[in-house]
LOMI-215400 format. One record per residue (C-alpha): residue in three letters; z, y, x; residue number from 1. Coordinates in nm, 4 decimals, always signed. Layout:
@res=ALA&pz=Z&py=Y&px=X&n=NUM .
...
//
This chain:
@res=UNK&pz=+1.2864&py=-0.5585&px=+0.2974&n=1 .
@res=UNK&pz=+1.1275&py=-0.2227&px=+0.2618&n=2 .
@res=UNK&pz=+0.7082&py=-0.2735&px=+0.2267&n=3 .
@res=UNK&pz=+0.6426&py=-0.3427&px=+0.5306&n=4 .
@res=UNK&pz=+0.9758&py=-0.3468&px=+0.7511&n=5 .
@res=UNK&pz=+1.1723&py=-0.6374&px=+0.8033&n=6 .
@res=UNK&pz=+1.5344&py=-0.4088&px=+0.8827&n=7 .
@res=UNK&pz=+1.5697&py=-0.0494&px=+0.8045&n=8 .
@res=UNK&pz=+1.8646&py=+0.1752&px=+1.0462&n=9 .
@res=UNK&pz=+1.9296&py=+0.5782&px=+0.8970&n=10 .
@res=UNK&pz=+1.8296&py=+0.7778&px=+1.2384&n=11 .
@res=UNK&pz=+2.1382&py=+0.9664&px=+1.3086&n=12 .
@res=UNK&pz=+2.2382&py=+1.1639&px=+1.6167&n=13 .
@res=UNK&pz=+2.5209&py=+0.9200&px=+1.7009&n=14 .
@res=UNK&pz=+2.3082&py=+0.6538&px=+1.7580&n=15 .
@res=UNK&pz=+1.9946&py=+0.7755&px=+1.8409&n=16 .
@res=UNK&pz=+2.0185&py=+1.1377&px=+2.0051&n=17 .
@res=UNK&pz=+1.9513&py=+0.9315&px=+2.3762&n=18 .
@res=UNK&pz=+1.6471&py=+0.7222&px=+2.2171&n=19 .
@res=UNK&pz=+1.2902&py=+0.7195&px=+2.1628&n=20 .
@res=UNK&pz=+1.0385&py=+0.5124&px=+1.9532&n=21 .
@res=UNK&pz=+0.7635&py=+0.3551&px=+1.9791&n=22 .
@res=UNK&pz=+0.4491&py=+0.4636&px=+1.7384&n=23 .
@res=UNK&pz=+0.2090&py=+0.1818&px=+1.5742&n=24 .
@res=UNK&pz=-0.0446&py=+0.0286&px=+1.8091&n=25 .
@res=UNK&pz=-0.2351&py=-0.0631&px=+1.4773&n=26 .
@res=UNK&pz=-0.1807&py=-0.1591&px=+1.1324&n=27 .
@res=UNK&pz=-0.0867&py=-0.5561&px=+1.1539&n=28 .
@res=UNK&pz=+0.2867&py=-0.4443&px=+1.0471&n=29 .
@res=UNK&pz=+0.0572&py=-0.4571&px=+0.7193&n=30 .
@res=UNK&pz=-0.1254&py=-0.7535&px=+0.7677&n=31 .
@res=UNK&pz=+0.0688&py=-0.9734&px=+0.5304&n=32 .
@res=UNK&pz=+0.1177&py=-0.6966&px=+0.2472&n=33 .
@res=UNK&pz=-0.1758&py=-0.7645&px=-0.0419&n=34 .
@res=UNK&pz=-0.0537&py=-0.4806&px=-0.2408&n=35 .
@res=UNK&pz=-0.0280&py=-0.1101&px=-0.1305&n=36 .
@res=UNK&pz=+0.1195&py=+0.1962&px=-0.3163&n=37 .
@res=UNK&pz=-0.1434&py=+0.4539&px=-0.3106&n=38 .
@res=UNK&pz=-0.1136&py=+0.7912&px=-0.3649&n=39 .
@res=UNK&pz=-0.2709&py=+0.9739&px=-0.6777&n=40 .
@res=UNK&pz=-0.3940&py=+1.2499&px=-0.4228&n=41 .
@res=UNK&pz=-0.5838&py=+0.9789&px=-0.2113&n=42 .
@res=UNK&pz=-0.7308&py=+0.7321&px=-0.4998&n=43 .
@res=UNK&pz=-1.0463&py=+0.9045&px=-0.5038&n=44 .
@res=UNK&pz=-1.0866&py=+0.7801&px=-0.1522&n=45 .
@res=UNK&pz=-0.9190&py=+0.4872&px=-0.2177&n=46 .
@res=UNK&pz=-1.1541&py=+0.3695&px=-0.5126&n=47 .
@res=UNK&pz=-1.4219&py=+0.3909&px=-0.2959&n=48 .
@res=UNK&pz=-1.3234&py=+0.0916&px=-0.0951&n=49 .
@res=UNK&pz=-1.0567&py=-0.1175&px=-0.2866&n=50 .
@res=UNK&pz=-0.9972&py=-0.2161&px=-0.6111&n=51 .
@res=UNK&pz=-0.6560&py=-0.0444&px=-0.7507&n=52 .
@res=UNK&pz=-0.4236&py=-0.2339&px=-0.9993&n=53 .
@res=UNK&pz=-0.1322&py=-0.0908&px=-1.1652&n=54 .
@res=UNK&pz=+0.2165&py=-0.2932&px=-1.0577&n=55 .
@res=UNK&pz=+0.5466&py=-0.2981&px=-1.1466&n=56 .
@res=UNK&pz=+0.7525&py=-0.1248&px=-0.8850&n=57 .
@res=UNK&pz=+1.1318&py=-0.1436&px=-0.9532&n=58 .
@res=UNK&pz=+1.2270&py=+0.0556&px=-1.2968&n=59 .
@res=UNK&pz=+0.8619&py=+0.1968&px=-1.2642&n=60 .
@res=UNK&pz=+0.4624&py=+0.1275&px=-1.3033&n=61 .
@res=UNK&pz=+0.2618&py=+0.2907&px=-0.9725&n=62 .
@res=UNK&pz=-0.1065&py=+0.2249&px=-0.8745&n=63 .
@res=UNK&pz=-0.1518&py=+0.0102&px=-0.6008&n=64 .
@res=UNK&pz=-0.4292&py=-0.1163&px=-0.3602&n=65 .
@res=UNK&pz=-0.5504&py=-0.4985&px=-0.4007&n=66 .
@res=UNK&pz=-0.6400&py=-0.5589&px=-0.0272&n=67 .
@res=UNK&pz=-0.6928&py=-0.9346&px=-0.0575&n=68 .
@res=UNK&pz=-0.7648&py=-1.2689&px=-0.2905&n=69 .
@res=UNK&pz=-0.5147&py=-1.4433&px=-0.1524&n=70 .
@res=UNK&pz=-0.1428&py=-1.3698&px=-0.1660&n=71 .
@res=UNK&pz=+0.0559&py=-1.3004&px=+0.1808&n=72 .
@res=UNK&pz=-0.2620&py=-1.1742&px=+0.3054&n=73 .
@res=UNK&pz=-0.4233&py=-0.7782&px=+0.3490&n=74 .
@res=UNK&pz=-0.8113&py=-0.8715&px=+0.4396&n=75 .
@res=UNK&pz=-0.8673&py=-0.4469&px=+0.4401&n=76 .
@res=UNK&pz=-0.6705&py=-0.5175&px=+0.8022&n=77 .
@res=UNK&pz=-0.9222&py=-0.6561&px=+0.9993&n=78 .
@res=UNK&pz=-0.8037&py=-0.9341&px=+1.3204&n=79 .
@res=UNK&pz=-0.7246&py=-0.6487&px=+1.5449&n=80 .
@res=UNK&pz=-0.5204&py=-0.4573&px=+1.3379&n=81 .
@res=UNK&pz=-0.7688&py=-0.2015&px=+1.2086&n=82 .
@res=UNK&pz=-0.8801&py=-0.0612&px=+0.8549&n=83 .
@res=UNK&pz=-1.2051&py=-0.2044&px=+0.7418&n=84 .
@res=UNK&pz=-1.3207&py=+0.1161&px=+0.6596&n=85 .
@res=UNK&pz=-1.2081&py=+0.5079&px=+0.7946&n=86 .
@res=UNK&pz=-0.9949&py=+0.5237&px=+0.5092&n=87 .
@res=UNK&pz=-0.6476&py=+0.4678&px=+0.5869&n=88 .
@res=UNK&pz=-0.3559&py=+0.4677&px=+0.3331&n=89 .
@res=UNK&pz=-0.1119&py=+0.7490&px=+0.3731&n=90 .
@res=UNK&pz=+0.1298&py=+0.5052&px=+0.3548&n=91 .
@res=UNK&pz=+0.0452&py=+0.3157&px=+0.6650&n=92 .
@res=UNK&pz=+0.0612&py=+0.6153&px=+0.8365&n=93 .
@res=UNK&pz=+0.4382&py=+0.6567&px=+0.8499&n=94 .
@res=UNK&pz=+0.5103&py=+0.3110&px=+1.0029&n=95 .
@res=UNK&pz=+0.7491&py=+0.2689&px=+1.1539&n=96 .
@res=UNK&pz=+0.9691&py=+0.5082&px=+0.9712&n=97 .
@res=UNK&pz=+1.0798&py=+0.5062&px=+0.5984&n=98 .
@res=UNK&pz=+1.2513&py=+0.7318&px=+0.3289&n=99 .
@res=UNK&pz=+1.5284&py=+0.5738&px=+0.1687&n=100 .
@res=UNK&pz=+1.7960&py=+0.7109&px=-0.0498&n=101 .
@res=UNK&pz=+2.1411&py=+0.7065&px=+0.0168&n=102 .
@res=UNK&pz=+2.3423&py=+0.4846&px=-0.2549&n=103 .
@res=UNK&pz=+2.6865&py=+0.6890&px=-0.2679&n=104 .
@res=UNK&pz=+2.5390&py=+1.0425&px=-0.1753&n=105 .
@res=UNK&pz=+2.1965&py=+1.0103&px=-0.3750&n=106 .
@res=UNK&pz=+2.0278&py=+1.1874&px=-0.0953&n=107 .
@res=UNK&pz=+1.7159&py=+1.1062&px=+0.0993&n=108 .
@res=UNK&pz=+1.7487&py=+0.9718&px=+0.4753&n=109 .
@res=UNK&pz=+1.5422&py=+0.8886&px=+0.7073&n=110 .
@res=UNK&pz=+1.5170&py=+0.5678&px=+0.7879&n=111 .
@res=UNK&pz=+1.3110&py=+0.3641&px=+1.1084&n=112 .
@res=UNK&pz=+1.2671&py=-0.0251&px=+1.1701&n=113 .
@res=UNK&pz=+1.5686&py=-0.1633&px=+1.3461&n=114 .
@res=UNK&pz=+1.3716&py=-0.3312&px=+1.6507&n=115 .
@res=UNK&pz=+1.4000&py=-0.3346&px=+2.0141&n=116 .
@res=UNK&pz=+1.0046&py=-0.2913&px=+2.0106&n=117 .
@res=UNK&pz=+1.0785&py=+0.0507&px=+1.7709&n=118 .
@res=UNK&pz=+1.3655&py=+0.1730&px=+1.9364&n=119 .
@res=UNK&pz=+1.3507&py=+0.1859&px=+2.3045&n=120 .
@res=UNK&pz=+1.5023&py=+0.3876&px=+2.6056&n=121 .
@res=UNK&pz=+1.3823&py=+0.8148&px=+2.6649&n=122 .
@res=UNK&pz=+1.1419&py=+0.6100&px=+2.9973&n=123 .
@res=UNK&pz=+0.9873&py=+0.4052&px=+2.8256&n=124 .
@res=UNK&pz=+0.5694&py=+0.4686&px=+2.8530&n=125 .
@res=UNK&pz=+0.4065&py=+0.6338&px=+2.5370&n=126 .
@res=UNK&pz=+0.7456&py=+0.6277&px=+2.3379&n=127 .
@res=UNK&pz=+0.8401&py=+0.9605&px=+2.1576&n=128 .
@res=UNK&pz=+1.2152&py=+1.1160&px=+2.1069&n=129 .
@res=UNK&pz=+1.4194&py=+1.1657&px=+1.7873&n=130 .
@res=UNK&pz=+1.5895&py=+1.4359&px=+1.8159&n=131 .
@res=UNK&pz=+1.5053&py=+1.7854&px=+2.0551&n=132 .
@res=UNK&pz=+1.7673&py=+1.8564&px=+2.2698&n=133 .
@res=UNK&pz=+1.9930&py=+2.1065&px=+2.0927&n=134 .
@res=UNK&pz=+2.0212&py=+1.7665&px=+1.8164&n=135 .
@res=UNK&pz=+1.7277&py=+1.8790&px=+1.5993&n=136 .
@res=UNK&pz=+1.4633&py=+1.6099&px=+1.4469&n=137 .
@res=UNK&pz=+1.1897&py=+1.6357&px=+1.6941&n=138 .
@res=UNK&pz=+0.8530&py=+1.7943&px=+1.5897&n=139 .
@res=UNK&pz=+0.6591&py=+1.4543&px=+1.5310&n=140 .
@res=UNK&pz=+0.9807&py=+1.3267&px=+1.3201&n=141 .
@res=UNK&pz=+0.9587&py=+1.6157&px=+1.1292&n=142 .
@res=UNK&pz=+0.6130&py=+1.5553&px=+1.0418&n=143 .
@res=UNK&pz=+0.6759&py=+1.2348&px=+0.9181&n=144 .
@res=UNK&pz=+0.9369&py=+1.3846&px=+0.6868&n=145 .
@res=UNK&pz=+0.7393&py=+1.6261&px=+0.5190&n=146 .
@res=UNK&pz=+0.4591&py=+1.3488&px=+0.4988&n=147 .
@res=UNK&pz=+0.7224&py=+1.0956&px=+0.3604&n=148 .
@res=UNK&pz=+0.8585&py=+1.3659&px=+0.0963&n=149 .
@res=UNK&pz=+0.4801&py=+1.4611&px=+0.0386&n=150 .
@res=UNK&pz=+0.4119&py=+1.0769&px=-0.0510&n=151 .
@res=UNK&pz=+0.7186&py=+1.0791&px=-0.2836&n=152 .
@res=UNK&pz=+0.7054&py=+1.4207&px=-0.5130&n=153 .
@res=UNK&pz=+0.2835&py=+1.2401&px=-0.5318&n=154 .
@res=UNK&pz=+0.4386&py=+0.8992&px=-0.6488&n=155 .
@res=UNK&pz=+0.6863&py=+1.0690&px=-0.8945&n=156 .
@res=UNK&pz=+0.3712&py=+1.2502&px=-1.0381&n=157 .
@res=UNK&pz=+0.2103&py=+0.8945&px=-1.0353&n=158 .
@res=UNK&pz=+0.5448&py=+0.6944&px=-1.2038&n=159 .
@res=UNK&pz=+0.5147&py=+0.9676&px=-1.5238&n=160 .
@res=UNK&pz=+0.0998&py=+0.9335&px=-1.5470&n=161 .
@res=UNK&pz=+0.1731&py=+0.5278&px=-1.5320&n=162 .
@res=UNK&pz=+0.4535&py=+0.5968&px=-1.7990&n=163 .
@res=UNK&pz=+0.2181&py=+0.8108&px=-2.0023&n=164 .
@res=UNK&pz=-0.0892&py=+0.5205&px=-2.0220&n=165 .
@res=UNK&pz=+0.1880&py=+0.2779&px=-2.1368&n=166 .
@res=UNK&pz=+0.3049&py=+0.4965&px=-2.4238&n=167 .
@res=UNK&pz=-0.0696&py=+0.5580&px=-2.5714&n=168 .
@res=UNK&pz=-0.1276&py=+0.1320&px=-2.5231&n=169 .
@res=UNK&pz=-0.3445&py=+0.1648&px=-2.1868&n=170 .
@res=UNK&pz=-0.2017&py=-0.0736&px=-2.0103&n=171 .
@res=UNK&pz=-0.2720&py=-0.4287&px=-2.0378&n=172 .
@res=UNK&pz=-0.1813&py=-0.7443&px=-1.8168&n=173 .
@res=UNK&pz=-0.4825&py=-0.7986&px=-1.6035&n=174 .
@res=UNK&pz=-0.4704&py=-1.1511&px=-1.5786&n=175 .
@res=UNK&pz=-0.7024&py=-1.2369&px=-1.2347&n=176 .
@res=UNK&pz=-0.8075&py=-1.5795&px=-1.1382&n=177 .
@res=UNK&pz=-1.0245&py=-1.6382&px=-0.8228&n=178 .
@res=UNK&pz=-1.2128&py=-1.9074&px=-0.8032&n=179 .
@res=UNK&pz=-1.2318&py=-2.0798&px=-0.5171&n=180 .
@res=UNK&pz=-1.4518&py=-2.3672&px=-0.5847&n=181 .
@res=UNK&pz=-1.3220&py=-2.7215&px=-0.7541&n=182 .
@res=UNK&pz=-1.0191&py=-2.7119&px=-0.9202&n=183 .
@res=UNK&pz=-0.8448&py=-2.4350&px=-0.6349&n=184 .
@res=UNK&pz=-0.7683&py=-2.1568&px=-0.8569&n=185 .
@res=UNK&pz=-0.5471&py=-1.8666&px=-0.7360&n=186 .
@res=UNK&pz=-0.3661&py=-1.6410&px=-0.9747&n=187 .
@res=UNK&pz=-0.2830&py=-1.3482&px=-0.8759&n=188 .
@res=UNK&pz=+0.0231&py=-1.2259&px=-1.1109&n=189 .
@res=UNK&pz=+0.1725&py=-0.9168&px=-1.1853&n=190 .
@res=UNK&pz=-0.1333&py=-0.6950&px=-1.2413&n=191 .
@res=UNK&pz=-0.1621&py=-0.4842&px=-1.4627&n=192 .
@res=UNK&pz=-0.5011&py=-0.2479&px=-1.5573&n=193 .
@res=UNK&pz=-0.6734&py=+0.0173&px=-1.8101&n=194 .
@res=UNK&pz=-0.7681&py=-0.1276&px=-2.1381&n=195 .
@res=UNK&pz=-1.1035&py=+0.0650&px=-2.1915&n=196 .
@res=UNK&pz=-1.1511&py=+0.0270&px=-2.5179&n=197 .
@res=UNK&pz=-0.8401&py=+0.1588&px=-2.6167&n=198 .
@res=UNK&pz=-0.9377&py=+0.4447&px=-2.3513&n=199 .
@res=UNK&pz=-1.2002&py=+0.5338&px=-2.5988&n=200 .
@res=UNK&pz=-1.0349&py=+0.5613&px=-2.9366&n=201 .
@res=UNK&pz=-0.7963&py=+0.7534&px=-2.7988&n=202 .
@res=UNK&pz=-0.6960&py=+1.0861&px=-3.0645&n=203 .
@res=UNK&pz=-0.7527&py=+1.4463&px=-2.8601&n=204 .
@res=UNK&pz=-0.3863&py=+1.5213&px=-2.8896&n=205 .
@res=UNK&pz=-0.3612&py=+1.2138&px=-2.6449&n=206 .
@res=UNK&pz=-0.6649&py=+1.2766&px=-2.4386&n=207 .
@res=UNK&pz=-0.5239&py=+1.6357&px=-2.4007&n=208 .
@res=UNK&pz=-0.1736&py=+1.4795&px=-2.3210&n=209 .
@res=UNK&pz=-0.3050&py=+1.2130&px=-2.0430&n=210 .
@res=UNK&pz=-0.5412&py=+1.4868&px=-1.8712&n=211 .
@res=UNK&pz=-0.2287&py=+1.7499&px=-1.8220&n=212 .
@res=UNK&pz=-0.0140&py=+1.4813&px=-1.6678&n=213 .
@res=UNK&pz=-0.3280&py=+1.3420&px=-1.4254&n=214 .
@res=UNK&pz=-0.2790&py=+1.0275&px=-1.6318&n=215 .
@res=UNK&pz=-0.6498&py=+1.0308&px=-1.7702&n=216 .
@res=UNK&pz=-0.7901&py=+1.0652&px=-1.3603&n=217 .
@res=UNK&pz=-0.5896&py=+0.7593&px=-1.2672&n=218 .
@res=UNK&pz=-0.7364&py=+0.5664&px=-1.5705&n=219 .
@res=UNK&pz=-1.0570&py=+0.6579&px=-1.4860&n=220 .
@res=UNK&pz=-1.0132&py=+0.5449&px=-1.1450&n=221 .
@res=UNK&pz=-0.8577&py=+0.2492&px=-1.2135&n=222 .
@res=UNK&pz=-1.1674&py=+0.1788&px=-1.3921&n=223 .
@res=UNK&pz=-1.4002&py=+0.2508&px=-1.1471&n=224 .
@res=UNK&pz=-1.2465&py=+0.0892&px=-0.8525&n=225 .
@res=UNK&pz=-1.2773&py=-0.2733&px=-1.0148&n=226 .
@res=UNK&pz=-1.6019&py=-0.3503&px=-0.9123&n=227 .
@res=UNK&pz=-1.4726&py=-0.3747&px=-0.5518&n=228 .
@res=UNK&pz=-1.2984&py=-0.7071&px=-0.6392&n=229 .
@res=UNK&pz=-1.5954&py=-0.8358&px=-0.5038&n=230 .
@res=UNK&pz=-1.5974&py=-0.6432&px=-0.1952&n=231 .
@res=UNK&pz=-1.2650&py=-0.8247&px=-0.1109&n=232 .
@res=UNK&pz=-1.4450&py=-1.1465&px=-0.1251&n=233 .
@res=UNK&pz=-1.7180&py=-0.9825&px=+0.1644&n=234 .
@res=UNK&pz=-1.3997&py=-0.8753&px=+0.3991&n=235 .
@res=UNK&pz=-1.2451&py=-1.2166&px=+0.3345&n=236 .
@res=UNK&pz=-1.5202&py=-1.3772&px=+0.5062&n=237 .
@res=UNK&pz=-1.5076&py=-1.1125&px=+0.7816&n=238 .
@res=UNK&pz=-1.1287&py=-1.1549&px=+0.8561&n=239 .
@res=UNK&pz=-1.1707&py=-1.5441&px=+0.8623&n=240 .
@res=UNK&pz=-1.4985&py=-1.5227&px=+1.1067&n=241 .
@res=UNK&pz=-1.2761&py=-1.2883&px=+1.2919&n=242 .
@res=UNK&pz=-0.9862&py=-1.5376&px=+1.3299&n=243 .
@res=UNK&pz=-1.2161&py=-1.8518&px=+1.3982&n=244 .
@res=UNK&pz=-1.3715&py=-1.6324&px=+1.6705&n=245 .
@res=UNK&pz=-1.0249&py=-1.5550&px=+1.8345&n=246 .
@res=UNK&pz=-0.9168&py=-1.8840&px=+1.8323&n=247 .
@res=UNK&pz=-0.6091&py=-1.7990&px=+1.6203&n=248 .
@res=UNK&pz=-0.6645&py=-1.9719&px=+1.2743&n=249 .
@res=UNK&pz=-0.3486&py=-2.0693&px=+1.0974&n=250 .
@res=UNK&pz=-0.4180&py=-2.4056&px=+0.9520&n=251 .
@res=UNK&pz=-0.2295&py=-2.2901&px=+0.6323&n=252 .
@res=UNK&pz=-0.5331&py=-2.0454&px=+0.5620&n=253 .
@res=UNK&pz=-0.8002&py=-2.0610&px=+0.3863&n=254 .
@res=UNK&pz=-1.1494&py=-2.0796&px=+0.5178&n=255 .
@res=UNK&pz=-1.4059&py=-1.9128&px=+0.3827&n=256 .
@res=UNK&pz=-1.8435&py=-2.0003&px=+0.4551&n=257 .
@res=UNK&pz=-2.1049&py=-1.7692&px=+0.4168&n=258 .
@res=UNK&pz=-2.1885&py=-2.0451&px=+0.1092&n=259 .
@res=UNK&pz=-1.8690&py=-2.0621&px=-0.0852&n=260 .
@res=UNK&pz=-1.8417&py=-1.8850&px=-0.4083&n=261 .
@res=UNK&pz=-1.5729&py=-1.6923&px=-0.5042&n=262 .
@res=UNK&pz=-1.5863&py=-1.6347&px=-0.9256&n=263 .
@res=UNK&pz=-1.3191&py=-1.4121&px=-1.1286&n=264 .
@res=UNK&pz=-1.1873&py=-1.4291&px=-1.4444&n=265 .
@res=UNK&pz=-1.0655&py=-1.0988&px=-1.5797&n=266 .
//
């Protein structure tokens, strides 16, 4: 699985020339995702809303959006499918497409979510084509190209300033426990954030090093953005009231009161 898509297909002429696709009503495709890639160019944005972590993403590190306290869950996508806020991640705005590399060509393609909602018939009402006529991507999937290639060269940029605050000893396991009253405490594993203190002793060769590569921004950022861990706790009660409202409570969530206390150990 690919983020958020449950089947990836490489759009090709062949098979799609005579179809059309549906766009995103809303952002529930990312209602289960707690961790989003973000994008060095939107963090400042970002910080101002989420707390960002750095993860381990394949061979790589990569900064990443927290968007919930529990795990399987995104509480920055409210009941109806919305962003909390106006900020949306870039990321979330290329559902339902994808850009994959090809494994014997080494070549980017493509890629959309293999589903009979996705991929529909040319009649079908607010769907949009593939390909123009003469067999050329169509103007919107072009678009989402150039945005998908956009959010890669920015990710590259944001693999090599991870890579740089490992090699100077910035990055240390960010252990976070949320307390959920009693004995029900949830880990959440994997994290990873700036050691600050190790931020300051740094020599000016290395300050000079970090800042050239955009390295020193995102630890700055990083930084800043932690203080919204308890934000998350704010939109957790939100999404829950929202749910209980609606009817549609899972019994395998959690429910949160205006008088539970949420405590972290970091």
């Amino acid at each position: 699985m690919h983020l958020f898509h449950e089947k990836l297909t490489h759009i090709n002429t062949q098979q799609h020339a005579d179809k059309h696709w549906m766009p995103a009503a809303d952002y529930s495709f990312a209602a289960n995702t707690q961790l989003i890639p973000v994008c060095l160019g939107e963090m400042t944005r970002a910080a101002a809303y989420l707390p960002i972590a750095i993860i381990q993403a394949g061979e790589h590190h990569t900064p990443a959006l927290l968007t919930s306290l529990l795990p399987g869950q995104n509480h920055y996508i409210n009941a109806k499918g919305k962003c909390a806020e106006d900020f949306i991640p870039t990321i979330l705005q290329t559902y339902p497409f994808a850009r994959m590399v090809n494994v014997d060509t080494r070549q980017a393609v493509l890629c959309v979510e293999d589903s009979e909602d996705i991929i529909v018939a040319p009649d079908t009402p607010g769907s949009k084509p593939f390909f123009t006529k003469d067999g050329k991507p169509a103007p919107e999937v072009q678009q989402i190209m150039q945005l998908l290639e956009q959010i890669h060269n920015d990710r590259v940029i944001g693999f090599n300033a991870c890579a740089l605050l490992n090699k100077h000893g910035l990055l240390v396991d960010w252990p976070l426990q949320v307390n959920l009253g009693g004995d029900n405490v949830q880990k959440i594993p994997g994290l990873q954030r700036v050691d600050n203190d190790v931020l300051n002793k740094l020599s000016r060769e290395a300050f000079a090093e970090l800042k050239d590569h955009f390295a020193m921004a995102l630890a700055y950022i990083q930084l800043v953005s932690v203080h919204h861990l308890f934000r998350l706790q704010k939109l957790a009660f939100e999404h829950f009231k929202e749910l209980n409202a609606q009817e549609e409570q899972d019994e395998d969530f959690l429910v949160f009161n205006e008088n539970d206390r949420i405590s972290f150990n970091f």
